[in-house]
N, C-alpha and C positions, 0 to 999 in steps of 0.2 A: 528435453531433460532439464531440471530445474538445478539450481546450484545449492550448495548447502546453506548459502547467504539468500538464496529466492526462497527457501523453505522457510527459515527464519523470518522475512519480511513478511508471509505471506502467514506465519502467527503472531506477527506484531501486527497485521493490520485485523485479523480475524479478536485480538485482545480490543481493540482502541474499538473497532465496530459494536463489543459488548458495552465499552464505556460512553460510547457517544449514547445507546441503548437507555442505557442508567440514566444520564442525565437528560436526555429528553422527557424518559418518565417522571421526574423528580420536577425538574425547573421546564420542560416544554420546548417549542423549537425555536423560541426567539430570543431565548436565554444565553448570555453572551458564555456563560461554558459549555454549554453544548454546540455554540458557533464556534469557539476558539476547538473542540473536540472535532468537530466536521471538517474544520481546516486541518489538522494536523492527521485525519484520518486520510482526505484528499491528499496530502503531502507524500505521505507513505505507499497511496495507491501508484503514485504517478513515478518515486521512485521505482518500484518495483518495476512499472510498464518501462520503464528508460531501463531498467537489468535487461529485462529479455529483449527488447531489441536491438541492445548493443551487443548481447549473445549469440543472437540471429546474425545479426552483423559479420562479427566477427567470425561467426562459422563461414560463411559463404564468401567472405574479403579474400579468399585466398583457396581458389576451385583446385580439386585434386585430377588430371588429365593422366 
């Protein structure tokens, strides 16, 4: 189950995935905006992956018996 904050990253990465789009079409893949966009798109990926595992985490840190 995803949190109201994983829904939001995961339209903030699905936004930044359209603009890194843009500007590869525009300036191409080795154009330092579309590097600087692929870094920041990476950023936001790996937050998101660190949400749900500290989620995961936290569910199971403490078994119901």
């Amino acid at each position: 189950m995803a949190t109201l904050l994983q829904q939001q990253a995961t339209l903030e990465i699905e936004a930044k995935r359209n603009e890194l789009y843009d500007f590869y079409k525009q300036y191409g893949f080795i154009h330092s905006k579309t590097i600087q966009c692929s870094k920041e798109l990476d950023h936001l990926i790996n937050q998101l992956f660190k949400s749900y595992t500290t989620f995961k985490e936290e569910r199971f840190e403490y078994p119901i018996i």
